[in-house]
PDB file of the backbone (N, CA, C, O) and the ligand in Angstrom, with CONECT records:
HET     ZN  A 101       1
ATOM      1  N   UNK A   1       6.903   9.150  43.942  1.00  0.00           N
ATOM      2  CA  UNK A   1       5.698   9.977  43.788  1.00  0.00           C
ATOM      3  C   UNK A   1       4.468   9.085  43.711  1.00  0.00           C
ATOM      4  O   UNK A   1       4.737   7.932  43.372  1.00  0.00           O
ATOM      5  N   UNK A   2       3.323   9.311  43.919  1.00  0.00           N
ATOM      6  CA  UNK A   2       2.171   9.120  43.922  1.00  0.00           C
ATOM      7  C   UNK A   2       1.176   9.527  43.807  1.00  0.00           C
ATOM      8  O   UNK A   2       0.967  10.417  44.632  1.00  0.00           O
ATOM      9  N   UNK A   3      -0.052   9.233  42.823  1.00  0.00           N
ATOM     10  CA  UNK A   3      -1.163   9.503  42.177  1.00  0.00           C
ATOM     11  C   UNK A   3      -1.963   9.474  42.525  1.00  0.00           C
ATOM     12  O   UNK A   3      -2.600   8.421  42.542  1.00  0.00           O
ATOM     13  N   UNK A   4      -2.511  10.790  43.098  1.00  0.00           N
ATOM     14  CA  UNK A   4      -4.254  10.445  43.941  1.00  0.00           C
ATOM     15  C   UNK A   4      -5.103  10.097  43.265  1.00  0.00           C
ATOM     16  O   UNK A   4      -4.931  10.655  42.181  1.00  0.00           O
ATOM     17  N   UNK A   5      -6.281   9.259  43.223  1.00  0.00           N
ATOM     18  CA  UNK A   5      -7.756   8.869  42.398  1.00  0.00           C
ATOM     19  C   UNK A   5      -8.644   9.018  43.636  1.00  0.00           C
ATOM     20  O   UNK A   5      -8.462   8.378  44.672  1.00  0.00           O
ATOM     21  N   UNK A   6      -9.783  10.065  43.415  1.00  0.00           N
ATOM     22  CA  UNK A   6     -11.125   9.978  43.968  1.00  0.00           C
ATOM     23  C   UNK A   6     -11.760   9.905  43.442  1.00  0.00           C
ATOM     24  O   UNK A   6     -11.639  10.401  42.322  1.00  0.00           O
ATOM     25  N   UNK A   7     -13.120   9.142  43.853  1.00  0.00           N
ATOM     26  CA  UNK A   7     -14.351   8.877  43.192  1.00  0.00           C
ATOM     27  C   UNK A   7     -15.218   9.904  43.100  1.00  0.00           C
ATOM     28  O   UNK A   7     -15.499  10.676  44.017  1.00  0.00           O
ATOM     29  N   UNK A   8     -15.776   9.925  41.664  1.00  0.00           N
ATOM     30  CA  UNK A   8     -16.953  10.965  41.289  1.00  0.00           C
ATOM     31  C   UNK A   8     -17.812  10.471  42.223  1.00  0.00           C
ATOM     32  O   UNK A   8     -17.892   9.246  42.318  1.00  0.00           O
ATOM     33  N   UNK A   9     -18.514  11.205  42.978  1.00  0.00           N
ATOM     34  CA  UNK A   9     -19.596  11.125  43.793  1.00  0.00           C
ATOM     35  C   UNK A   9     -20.971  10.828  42.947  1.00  0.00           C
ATOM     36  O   UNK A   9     -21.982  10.261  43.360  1.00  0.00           O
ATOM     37  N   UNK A  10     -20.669  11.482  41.390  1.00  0.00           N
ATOM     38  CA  UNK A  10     -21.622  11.733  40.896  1.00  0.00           C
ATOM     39  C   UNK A  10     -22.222  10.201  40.022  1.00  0.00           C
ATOM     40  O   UNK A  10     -23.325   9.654  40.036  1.00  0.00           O
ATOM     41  N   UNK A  11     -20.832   9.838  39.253  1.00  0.00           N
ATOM     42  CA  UNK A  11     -20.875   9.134  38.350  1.00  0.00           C
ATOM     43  C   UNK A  11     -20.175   7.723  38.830  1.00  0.00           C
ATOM     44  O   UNK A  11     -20.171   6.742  38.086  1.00  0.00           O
ATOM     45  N   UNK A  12     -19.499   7.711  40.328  1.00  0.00           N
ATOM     46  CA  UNK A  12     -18.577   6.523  40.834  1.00  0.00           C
ATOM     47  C   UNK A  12     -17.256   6.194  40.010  1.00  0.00           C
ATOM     48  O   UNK A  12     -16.391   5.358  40.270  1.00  0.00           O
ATOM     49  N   UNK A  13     -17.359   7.247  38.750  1.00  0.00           N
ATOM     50  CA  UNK A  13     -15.882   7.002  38.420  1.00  0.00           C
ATOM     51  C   UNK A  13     -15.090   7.424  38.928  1.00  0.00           C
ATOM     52  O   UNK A  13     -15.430   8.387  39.615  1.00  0.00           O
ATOM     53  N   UNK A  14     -13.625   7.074  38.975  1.00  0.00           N
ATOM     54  CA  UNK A  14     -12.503   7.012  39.595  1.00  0.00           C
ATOM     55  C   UNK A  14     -11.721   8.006  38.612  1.00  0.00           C
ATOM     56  O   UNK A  14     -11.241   7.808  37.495  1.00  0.00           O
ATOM     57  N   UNK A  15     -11.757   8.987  39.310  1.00  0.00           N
ATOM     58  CA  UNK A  15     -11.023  10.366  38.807  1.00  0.00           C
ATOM     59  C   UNK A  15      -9.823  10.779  39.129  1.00  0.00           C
ATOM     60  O   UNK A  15      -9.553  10.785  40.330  1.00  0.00           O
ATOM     61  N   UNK A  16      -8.588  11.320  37.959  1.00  0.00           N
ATOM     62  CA  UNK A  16      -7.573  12.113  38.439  1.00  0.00           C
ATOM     63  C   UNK A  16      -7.690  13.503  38.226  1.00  0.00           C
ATOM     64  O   UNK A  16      -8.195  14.033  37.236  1.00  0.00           O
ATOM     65  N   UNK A  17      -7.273  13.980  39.058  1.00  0.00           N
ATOM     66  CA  UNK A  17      -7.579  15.239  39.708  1.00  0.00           C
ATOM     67  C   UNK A  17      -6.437  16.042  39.241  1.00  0.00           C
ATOM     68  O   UNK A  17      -6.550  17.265  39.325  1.00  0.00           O
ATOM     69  N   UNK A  18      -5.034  15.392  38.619  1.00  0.00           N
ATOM     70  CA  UNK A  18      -4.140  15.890  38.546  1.00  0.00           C
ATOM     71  C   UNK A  18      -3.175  16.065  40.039  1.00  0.00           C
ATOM     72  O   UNK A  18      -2.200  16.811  40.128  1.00  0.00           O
ATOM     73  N   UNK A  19      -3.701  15.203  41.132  1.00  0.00           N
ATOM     74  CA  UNK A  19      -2.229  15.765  42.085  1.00  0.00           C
ATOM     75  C   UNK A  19      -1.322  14.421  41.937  1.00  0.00           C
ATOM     76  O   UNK A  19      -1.496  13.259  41.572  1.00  0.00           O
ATOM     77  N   UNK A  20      -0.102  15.344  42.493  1.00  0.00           N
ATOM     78  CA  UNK A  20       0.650  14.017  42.511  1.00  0.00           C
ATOM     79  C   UNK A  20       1.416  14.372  43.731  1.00  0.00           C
ATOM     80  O   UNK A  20       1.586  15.440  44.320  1.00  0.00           O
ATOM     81  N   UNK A  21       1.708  13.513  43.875  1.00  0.00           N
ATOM     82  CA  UNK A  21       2.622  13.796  46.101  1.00  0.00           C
ATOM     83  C   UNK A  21       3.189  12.827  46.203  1.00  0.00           C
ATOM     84  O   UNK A  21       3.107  11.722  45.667  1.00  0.00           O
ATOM     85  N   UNK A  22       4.082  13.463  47.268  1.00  0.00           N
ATOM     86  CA  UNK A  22       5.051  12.709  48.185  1.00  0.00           C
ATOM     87  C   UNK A  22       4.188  12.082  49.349  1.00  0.00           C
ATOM     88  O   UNK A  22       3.002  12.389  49.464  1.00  0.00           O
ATOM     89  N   UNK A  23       4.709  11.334  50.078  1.00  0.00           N
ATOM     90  CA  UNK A  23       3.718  10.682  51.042  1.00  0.00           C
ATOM     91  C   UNK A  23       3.936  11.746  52.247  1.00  0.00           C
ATOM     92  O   UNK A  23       3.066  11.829  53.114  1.00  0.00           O
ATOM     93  N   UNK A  24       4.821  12.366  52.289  1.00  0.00           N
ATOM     94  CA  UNK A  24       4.965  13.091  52.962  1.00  0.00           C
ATOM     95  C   UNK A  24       4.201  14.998  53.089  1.00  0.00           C
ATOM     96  O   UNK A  24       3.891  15.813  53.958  1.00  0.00           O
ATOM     97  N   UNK A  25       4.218  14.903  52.011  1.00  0.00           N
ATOM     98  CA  UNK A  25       2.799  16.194  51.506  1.00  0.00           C
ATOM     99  C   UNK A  25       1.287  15.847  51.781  1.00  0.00           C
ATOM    100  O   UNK A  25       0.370  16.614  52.073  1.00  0.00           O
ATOM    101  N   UNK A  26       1.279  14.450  51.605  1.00  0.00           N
ATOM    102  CA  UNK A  26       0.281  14.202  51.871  1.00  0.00           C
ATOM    103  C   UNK A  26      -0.422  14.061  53.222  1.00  0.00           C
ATOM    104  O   UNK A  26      -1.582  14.147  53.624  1.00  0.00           O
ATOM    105  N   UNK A  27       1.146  13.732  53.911  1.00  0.00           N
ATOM    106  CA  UNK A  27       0.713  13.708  55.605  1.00  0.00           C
ATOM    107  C   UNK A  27      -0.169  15.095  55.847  1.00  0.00           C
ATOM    108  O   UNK A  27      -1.329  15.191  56.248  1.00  0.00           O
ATOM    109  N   UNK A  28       0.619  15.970  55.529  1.00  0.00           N
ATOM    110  CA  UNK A  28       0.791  17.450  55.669  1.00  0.00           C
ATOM    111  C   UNK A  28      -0.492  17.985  54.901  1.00  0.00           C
ATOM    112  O   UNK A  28      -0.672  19.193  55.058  1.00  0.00           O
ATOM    113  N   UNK A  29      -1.169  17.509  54.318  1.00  0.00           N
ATOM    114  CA  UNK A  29      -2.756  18.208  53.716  1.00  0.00           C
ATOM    115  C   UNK A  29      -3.359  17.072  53.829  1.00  0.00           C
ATOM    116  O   UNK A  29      -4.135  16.962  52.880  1.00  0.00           O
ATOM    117  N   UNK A  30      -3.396  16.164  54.513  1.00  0.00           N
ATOM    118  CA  UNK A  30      -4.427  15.095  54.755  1.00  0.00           C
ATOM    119  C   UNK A  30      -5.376  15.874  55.981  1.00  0.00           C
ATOM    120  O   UNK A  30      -6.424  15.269  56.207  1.00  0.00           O
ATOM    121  N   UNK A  31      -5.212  16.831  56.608  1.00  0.00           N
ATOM    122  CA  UNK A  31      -6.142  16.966  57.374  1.00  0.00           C
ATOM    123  C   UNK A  31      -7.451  17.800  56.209  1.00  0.00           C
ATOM    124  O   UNK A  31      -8.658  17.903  56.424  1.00  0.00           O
ATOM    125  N   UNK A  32      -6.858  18.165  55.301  1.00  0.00           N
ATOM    126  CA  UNK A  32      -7.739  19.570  54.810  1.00  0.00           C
ATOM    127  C   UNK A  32      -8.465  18.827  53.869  1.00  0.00           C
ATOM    128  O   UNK A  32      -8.131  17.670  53.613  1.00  0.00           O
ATOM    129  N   UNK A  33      -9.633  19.483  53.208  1.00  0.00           N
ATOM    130  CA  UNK A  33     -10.110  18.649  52.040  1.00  0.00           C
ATOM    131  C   UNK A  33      -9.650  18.885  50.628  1.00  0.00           C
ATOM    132  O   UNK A  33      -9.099  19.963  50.401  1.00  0.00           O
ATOM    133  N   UNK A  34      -9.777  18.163  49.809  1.00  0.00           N
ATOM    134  CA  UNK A  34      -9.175  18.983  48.278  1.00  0.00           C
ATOM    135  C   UNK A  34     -10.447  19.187  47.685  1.00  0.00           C
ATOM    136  O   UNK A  34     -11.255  18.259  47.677  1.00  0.00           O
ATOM    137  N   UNK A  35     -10.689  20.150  47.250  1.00  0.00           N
ATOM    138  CA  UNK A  35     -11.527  20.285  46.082  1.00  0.00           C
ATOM    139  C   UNK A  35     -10.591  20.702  44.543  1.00  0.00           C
ATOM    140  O   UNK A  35      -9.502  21.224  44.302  1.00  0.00           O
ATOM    141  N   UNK A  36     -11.660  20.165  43.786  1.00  0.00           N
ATOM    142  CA  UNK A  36     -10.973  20.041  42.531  1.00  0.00           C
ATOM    143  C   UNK A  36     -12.473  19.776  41.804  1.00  0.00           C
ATOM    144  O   UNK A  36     -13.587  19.401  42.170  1.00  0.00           O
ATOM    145  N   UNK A  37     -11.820  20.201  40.551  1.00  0.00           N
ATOM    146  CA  UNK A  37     -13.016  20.456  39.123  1.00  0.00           C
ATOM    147  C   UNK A  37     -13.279  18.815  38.946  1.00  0.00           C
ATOM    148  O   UNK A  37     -12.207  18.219  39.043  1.00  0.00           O
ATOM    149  N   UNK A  38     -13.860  18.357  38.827  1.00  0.00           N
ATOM    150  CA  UNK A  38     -13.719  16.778  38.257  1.00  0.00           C
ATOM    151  C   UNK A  38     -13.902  16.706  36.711  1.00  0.00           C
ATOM    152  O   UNK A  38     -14.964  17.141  36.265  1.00  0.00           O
ATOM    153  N   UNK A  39     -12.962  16.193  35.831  1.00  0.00           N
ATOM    154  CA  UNK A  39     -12.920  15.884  35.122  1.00  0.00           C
ATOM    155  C   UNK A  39     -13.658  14.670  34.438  1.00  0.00           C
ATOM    156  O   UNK A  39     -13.253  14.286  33.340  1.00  0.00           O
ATOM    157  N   UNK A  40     -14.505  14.182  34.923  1.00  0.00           N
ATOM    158  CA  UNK A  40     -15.778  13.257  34.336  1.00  0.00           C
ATOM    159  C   UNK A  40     -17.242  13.755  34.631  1.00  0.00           C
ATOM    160  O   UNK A  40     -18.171  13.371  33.920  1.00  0.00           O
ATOM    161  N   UNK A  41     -17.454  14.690  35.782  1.00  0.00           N
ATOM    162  CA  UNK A  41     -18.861  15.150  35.852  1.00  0.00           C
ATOM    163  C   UNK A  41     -18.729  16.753  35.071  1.00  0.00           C
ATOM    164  O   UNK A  41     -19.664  17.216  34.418  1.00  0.00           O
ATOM    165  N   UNK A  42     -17.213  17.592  35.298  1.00  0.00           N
ATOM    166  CA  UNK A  42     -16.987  18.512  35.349  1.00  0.00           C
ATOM    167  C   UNK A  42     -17.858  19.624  36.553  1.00  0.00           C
ATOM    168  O   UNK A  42     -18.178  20.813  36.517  1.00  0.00           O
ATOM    169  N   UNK A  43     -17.976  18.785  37.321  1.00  0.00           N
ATOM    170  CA  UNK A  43     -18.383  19.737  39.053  1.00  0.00           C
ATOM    171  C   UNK A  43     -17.290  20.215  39.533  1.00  0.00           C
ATOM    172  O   UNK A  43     -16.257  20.296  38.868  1.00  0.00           O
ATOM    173  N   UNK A  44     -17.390  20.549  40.623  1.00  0.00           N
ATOM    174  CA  UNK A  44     -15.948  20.803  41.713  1.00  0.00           C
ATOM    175  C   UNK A  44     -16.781  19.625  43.183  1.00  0.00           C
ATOM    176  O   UNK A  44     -17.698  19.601  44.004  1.00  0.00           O
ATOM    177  N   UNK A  45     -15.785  18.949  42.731  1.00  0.00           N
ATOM    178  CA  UNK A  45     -16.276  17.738  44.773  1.00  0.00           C
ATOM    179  C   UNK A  45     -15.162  18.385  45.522  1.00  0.00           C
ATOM    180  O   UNK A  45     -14.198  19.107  45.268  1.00  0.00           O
ATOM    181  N   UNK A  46     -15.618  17.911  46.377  1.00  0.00           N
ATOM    182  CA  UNK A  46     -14.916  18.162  47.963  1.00  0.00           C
ATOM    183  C   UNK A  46     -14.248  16.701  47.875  1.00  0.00           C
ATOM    184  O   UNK A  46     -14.693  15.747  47.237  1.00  0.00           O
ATOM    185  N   UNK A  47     -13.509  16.725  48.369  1.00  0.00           N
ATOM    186  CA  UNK A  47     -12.818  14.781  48.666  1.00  0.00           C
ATOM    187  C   UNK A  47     -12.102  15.382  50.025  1.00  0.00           C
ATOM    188  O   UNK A  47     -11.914  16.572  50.278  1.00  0.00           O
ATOM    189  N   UNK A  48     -11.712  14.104  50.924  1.00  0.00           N
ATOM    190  CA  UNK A  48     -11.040  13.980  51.894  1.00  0.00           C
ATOM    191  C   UNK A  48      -9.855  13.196  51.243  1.00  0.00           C
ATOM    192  O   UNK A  48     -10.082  12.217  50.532  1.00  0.00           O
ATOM    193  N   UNK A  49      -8.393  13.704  51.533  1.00  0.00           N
ATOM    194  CA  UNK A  49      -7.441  13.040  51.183  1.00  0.00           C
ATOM    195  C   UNK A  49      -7.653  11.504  52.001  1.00  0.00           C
ATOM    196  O   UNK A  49      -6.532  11.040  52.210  1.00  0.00           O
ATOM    197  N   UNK A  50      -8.553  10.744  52.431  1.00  0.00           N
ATOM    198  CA  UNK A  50      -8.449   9.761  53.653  1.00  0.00           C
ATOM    199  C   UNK A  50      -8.928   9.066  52.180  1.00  0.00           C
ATOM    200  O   UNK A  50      -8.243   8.115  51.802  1.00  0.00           O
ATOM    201  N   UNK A  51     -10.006   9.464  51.374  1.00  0.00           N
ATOM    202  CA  UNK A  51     -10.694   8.628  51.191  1.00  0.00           C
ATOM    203  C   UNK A  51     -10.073   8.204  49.236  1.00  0.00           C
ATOM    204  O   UNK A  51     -10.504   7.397  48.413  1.00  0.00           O
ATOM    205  N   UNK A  52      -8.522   9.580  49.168  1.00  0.00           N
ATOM    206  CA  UNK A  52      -8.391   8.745  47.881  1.00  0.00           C
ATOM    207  C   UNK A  52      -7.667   7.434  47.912  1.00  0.00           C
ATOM    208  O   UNK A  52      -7.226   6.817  48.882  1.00  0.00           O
ATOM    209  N   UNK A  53      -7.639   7.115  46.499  1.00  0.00           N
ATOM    210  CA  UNK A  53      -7.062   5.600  46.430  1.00  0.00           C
ATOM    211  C   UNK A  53      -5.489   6.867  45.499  1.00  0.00           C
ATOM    212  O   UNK A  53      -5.352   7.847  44.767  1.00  0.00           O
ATOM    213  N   UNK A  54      -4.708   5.833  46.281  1.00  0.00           N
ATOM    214  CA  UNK A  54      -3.328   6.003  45.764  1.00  0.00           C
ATOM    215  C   UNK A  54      -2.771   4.835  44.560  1.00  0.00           C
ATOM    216  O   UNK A  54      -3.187   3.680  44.477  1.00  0.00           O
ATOM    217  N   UNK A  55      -1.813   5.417  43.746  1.00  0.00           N
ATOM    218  CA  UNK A  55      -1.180   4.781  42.637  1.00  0.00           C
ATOM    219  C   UNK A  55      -0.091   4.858  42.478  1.00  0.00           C
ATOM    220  O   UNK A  55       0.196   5.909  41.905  1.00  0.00           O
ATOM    221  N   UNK A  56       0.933   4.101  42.758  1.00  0.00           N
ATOM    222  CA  UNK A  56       2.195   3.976  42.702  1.00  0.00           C
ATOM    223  C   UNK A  56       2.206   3.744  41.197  1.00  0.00           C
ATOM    224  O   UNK A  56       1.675   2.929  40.441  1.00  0.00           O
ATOM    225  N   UNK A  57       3.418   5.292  41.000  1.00  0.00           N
ATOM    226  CA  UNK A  57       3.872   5.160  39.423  1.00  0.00           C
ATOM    227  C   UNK A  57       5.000   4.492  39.136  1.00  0.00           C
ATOM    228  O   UNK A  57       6.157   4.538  39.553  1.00  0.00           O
ATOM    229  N   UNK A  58       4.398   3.841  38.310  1.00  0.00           N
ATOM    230  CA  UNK A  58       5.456   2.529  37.875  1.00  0.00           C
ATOM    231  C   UNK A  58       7.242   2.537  37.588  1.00  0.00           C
ATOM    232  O   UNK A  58       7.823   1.495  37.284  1.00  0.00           O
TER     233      UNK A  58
HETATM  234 ZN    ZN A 101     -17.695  14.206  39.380  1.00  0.00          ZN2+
END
């Protein structure tokens, strides 16, 4: 499994969003965008799955 992080647009922090995926789910909604509440500005961003940073859980 693996841990998406996108950046607050707002604040440049590096936010979890709460998803977690297979690389293979991810193929599969990498075209679409995620929106999600952000938990450090508390907005909703748009992100492109292209542009999160992934985290291999230990
Ligand atoms: Zn934000």
């Amino acid at each position: 499994m693996q841990r998406l992080y996108f950046e607050c647009p707002k604040t440049g922090a590096r936010v979890d969003v709460g998803i977690e995926s297979e690389l293979n789910t991810l193929l599969l909604i990498r075209a679409k965008p995620v929106r999600a509440l952000c938990p450090r500005c508390g907005e909703v961003h748009e992100w492109q799955v292209s542009d999160a940073h992934l985290n291999r859980a230990a």
